[in-house]
ROFIDREN-251504 format. One line per 3 residues: their letters; for each residue x, y, z of C-alpha. Coordinates in pm, 1 decimal. Layout:
ROFIDREN-251504
a	X/Y/Z  ...
***
This chain:
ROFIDREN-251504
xxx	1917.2/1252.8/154.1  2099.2/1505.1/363.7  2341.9/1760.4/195.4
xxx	2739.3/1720.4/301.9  2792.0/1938.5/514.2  2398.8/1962.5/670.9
xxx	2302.6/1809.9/978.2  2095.5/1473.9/1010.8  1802.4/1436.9/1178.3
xxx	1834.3/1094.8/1268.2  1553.1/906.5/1422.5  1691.9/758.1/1778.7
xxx	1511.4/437.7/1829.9  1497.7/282.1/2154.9  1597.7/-83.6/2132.1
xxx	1523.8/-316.1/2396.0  1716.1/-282.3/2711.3  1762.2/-668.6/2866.5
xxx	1738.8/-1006.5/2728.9  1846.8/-1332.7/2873.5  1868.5/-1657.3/2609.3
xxx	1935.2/-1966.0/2732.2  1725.1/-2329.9/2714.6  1570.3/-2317.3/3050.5
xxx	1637.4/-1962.2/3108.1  1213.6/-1901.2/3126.9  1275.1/-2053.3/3513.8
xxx	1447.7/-1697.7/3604.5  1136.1/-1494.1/3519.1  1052.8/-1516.9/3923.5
xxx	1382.5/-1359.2/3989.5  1330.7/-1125.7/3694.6  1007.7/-978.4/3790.7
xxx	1098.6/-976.7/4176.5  1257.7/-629.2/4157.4  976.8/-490.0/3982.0
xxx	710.8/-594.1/4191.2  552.2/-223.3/4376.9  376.9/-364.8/4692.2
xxx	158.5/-645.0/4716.8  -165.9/-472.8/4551.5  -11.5/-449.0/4267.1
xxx	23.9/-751.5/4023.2  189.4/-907.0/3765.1  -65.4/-961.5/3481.7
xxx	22.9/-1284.4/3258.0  -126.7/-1299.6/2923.5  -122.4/-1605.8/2782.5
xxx	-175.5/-1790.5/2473.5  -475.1/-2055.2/2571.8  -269.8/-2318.6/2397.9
xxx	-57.2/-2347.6/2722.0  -410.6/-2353.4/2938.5  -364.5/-2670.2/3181.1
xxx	13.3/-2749.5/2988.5  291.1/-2800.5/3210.2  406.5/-2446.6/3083.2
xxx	130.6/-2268.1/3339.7  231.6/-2444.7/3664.8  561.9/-2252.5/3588.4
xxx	426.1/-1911.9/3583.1  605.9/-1731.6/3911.5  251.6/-1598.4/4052.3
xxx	283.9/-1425.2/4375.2  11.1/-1228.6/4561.1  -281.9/-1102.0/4381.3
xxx	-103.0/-1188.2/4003.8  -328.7/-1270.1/3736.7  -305.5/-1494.0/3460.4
xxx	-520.4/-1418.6/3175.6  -571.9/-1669.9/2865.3  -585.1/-1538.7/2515.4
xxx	-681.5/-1707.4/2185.0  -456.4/-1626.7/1922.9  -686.0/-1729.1/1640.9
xxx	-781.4/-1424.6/1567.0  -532.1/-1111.4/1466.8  -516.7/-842.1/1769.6
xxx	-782.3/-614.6/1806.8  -812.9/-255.4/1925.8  -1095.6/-319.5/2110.8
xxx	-976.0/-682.3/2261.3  -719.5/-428.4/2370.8  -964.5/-184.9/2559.5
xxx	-1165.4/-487.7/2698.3  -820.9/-586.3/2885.5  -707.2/-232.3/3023.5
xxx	-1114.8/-218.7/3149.1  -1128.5/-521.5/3345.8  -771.9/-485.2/3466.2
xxx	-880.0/-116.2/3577.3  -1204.0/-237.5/3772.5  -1050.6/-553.5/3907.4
xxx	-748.5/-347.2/4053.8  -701.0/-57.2/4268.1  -331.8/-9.1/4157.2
xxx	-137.3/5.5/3870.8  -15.9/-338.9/3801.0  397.4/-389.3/3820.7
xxx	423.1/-514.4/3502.4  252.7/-675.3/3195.3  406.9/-1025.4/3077.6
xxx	308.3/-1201.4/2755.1  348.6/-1554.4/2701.6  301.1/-1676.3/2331.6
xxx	333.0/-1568.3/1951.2  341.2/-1261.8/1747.2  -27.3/-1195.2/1862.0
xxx	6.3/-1238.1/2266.4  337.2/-1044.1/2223.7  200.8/-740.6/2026.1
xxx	-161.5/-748.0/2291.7  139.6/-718.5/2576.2  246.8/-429.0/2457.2
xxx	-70.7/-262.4/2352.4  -218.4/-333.3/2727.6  126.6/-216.1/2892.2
xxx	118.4/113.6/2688.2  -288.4/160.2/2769.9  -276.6/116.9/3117.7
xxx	-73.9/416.7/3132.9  -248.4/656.1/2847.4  -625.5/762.5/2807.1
xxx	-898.8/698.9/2529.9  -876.1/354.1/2319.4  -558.6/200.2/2167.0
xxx	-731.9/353.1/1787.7  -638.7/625.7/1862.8  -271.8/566.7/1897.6
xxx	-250.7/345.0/1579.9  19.5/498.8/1382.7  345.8/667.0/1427.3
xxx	472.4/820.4/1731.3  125.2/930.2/1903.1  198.4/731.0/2266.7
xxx	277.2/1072.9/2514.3  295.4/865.8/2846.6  517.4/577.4/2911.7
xxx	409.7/196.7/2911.8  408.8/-17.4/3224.8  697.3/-207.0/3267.0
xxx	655.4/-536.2/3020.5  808.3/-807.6/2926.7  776.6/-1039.4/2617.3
xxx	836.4/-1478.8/2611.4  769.6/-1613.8/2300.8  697.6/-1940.9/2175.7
xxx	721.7/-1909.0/1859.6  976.6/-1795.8/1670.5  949.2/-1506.0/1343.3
xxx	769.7/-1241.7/1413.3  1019.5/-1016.6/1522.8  759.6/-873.9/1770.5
xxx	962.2/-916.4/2053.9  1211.1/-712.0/1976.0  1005.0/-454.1/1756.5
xxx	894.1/-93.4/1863.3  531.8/-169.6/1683.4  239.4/-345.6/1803.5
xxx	27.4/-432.3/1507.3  -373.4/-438.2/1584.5  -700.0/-454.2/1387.9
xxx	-839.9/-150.5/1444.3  -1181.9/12.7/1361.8  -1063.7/155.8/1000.7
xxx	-766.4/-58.9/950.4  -496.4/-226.4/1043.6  -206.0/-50.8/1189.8
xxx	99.8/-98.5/1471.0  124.8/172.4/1778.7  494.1/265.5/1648.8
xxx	626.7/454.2/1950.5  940.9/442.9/2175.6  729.9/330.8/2432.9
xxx	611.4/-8.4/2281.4  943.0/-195.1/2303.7  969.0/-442.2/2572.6
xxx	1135.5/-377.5/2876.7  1257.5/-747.0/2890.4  1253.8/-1061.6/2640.5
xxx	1306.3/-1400.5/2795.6  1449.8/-1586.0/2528.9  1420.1/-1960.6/2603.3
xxx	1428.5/-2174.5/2256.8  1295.7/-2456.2/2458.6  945.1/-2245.4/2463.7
xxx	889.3/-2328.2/2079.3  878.8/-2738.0/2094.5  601.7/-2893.8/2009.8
xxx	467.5/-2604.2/1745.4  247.7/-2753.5/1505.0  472.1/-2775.3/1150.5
xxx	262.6/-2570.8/897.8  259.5/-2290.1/1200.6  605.3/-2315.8/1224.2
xxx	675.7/-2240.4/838.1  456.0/-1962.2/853.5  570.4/-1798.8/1074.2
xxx	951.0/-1825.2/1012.6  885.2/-1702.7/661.6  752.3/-1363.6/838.3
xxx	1102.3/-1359.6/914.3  1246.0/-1477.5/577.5  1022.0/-1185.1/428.9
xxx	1105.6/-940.3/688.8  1444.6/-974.5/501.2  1376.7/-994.7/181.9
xxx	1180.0/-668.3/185.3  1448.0/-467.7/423.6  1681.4/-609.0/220.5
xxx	1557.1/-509.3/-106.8  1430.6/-153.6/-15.3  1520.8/226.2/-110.9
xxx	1579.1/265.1/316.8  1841.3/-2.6/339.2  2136.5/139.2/561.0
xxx	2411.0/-51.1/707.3  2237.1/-70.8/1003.3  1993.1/-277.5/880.8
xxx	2146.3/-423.4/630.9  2392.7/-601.3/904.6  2089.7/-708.9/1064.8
xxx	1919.6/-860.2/759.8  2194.9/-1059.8/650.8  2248.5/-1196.8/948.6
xxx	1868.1/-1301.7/989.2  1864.5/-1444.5/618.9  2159.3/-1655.7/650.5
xxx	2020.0/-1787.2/963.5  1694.6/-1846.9/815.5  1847.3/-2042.9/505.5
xxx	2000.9/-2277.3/773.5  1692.2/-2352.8/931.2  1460.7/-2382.3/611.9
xxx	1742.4/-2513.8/359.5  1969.7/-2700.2/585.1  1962.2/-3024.6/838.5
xxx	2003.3/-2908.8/1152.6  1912.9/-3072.5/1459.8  1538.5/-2985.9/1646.7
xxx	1764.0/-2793.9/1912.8  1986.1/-2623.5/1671.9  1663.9/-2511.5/1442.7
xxx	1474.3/-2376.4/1707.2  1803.7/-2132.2/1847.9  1891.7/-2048.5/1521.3
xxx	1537.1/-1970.2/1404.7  1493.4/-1765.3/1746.9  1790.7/-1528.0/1642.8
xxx	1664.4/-1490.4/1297.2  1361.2/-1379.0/1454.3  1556.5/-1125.3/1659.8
xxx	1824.0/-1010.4/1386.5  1500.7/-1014.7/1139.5  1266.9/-771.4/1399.4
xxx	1564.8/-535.3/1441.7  1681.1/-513.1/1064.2  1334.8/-327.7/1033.3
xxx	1434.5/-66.3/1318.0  1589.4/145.6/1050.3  1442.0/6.8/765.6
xxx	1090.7/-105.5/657.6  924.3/-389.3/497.5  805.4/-428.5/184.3
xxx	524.3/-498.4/-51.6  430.1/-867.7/62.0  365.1/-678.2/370.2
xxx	114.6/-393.1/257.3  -69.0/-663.7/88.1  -117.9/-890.9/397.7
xxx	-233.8/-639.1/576.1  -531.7/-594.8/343.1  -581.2/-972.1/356.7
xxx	-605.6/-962.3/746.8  -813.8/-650.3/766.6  -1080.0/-768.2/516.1
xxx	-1090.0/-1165.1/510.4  -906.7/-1200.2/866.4  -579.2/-1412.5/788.0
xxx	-320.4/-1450.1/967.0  -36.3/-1279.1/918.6  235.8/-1522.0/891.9
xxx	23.5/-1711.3/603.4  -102.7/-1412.2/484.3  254.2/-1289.4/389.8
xxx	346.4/-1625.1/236.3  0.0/-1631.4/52.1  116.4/-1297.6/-105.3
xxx	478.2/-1321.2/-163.5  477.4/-1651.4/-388.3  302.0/-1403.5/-631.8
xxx	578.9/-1176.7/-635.4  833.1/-1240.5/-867.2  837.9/-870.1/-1016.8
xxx	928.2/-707.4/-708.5  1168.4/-964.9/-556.5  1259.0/-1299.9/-770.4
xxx	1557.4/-1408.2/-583.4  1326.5/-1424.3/-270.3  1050.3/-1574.4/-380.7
xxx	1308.6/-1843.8/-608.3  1416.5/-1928.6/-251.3  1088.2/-1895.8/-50.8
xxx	931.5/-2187.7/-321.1  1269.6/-2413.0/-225.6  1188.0/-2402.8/128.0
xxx	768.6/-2499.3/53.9  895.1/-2749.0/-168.0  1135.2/-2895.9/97.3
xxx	937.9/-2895.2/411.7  628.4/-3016.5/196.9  414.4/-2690.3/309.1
xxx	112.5/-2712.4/45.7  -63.2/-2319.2/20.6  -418.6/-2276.5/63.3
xxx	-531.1/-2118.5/-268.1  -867.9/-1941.5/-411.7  -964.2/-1742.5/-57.3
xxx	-984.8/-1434.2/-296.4  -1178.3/-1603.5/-546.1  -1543.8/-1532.3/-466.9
xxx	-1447.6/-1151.8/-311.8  -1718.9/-881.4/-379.7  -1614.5/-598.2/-531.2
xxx	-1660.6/-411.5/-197.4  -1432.7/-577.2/-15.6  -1182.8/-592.6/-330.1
xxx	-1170.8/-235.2/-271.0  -1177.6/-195.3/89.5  -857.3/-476.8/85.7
xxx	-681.2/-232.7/-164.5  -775.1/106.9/28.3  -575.3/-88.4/368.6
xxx	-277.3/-195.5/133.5  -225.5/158.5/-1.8  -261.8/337.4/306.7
xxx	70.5/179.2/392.2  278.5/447.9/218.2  661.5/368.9/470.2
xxx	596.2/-32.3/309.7  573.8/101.8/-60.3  816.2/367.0/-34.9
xxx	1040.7/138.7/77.0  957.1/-118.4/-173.9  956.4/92.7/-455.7
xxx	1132.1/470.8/-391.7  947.0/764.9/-369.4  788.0/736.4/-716.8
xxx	582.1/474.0/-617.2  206.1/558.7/-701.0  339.8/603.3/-1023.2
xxx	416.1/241.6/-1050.9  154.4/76.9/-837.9  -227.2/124.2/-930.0
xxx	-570.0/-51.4/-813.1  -536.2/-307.9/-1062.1  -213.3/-378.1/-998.0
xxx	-370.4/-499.0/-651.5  -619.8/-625.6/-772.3  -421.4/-892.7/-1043.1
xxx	-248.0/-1004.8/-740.6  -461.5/-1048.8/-512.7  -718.0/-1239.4/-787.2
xx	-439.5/-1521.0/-737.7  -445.3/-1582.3/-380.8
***
C-alpha cells in the first residue's frame, strides 16, 4: 500500500493495440496481414488447431508466397519444448525472419503463438523465460483468432506452457498480441462439454479476480462486466448467435480483469493437475473449483447452477490412485504459485494454506 503523499510505482501493462469483431470479420485477415508482410522471403506462419485440417476454415487462410501453415494438436497442454521444436524448424526452413506469427484455435494454439512469436526473436529455450518479466527482445509481430471462447488468452500478456520443472506463463510486455481477429462465427460447431469448460475458465477468472486482496477498480470494472456476461450465457436463453458474442466478450472483459489483478486458488491447483496428471486446463479448473466452497461459496453456488443446467456431468476419482510422489510433486507446482495465493488469500497466506490442505482437496477430484 503506498503512503499519501509517496509516489506509486505502478506497473504499466501493455494491452493489446487492434482488434476487429464482427461475424465474418476473419475474411479481412488478408488485408490485415498485407501491410506487414517484409518481402516475399519472408512468411506468414499459420498455426493451426488440426481440428480445422481439411475444414472449410483452411481454404480461407490468406496464404501468399512462401506462407506456411502448420497444424497443431491441442490435446495436450503447451509445451516448452513443442515450443523450441517450432522456432527450430521455422529457423532451418527459412532464411528470414518470418512477418508475422498467426494462431488459429483455443487457449493452447493462442498461448504456442505467442511463445513462437516471442522465440523467434530471443535466444536459448522458452524455459528459460517462464516467469515474470524475463523476455529482453521484442516478439515478431502476431496475431491471435480464436475459436473458442474463455480463455482470456487472447487478450492476456501470459503464455502459459509446461515446462521442464513446472508449469508457468512467459508474463512479459512482449507476449500480448499485436492483433485479435474477433469473429464469433469461429466458435460454431464446438463440441458442448468443451464449450462449458472452457467458458467456466472465464467464470473462474472472475470469481478469483473478483474475490482477491489485488482487486482495484480497474479490474474490478472488468470482472463485473465478464461475470454478468457469463451469467447470460450459462444461466440465461439466449440465442446460438447471441451466446457465442456474448461469451466472446466475457472472454475478453474476463482476460483483461486479470491485467491488474490475479487469479485465484482454483487456479494454483489446476496447474498442479496439468503439470502432474496432464489435464486440461479448462476442466482442470472446474474439477477443482466445485471443491471450493471455503474460499469462494457464492461462486461455486453458481458454478453448480450452470452444471446442473447445461447437464455437464464431472469426471471424478482421477486423483484417486495418485502415488505419494506425484501427490507431492502436484502440491510443490500449486505452491510455487505465490501472485495466485496472495491474491486469494492476502499476504498471510502460508499461514493458512498447508500440504494437507492440498492434499484434502485434491483427494476429491
Amino acid at each position: 500500500m503506498t503512503k499519501k503523499g509517496t509516489p506509486a510505482n505502478y506497473k504499466n501493462f501493455p494491452m493489446v493495440p487492434r482488434v476487429v469483431f464482427g461475424v465474418g470479420c476473419f475474411d479481412q485477415l488478408g488485408d490485415i496481414l498485407l501491410p506487414k508482410r517484409k518481402n516475399s522471403e519472408a512468411p506468414i506462419i499459420f498455426l493451426i488447431d488440426d481440428v480445422f485440417e481439411g475444414t472449410p476454415l483452411t481454404s480461407r487462410i490468406p496464404l501468399l508466397f512462401n506462407d506456411k501453415i502448420v497444424f497443431i494438436s491441442a490435446d495436450e497442454e503447451p509445451k516448452t519444448e513443442q515450443v523450441d521444436a517450432l522456432v527450430s524448424m521455422i529457423k532451418s526452413e527459412f532464411q528470414e525472419v518470418p512477418s508475422g506469427i498467426v494462431g488459429i484455435g483455443g487457449g493452447t494454439l493462442l498461448d504456442m503463438s505467442k511463445a513462437v512469436a516471442i522465440m523467434l526473436n530471443n535466444a536459448g529455450s522458452a524455459s528459460k523465460y517462464q516467469g515474470w518479466d524475463l523476455v529482453g527482445k521484442p516478439a515478431i509481430y502476431h496475431v491471435g483468432v480464436p475459436t473458442i471462447s474463455g480463455t482470456g488468452a487472447e487478450v492476456s500478456r501470459t503464455t502459459v506452457l509446461l515446462g521442464p520443472n513446472r508449469k508457468l506463463g512467459i508474463n512479459s510486455d512482449y507476449t500480448t498480441f499485436d492483433q485479435v481477429v474477433l469473429d464469433p462465427d469461429l466458435t460454431k460447431g464446438v463440441e458442448k462439454d468443451q464449450w462449458f469448460y472452457t467458458g467456466m475458465d472465464c467464470f473462474i477468472h472472475c470469481i478469483e479476480s473478483l474475490n482477491g486482496t489485488y482487486l482495484n477498480a480497474f479490474s474490478q470494472s472488468y470482472g463485473e462486466k465478464a461475470l454478468d456476461l457469463c451469467k447470460e450465457v450459462f444461466l440465461g436463453s439466449l440465442t446460438p448467435s447471441e451466446a457465442r458474442e456474448k461469451l466472446m466478450m466475457a472472454s475478453w472483459h474476463g482476460g483483461m480483469s486479470i491485467a491488474y489483478s490475479q487469479v485465484g486458488v482454483a487456479h494454483a491447483l489446476s496447474y498442479g493437475l496439468s503439470y502432474v496428471l496432464g489435464v486440461k486446463h479448462g476442466i482442470g479448473n472446474c474439477l477443482v473449483f466445485q471443491h471450493l466452497e471455503e474460499y469462494y461459496p457464492e461462486g461455486v453456488a453458481l458454478f453448480r447452477r450452470m452444471l446442473a443446467q447445461h447437464q455437464i456431468n464431472l469426471p471424478s476419482g482421477i486423483c484417486r490412485e495418485l502415488s505419494e510422489e506425484d501427490m507431492n510433486t502436484m502440491i510443490s507446482v500449486s505452491l510455487s504459485m505465490e501472485p495466485l495465493w496472495e491474491n486469494a488469500l492476502g499476504s498471510s497466506w502460508k499461514t493458512q494454506i498447508s500440504r494437507d490442505t492440498l492434499k484434502n482437496i485434491y483427494r476429491k477430484i
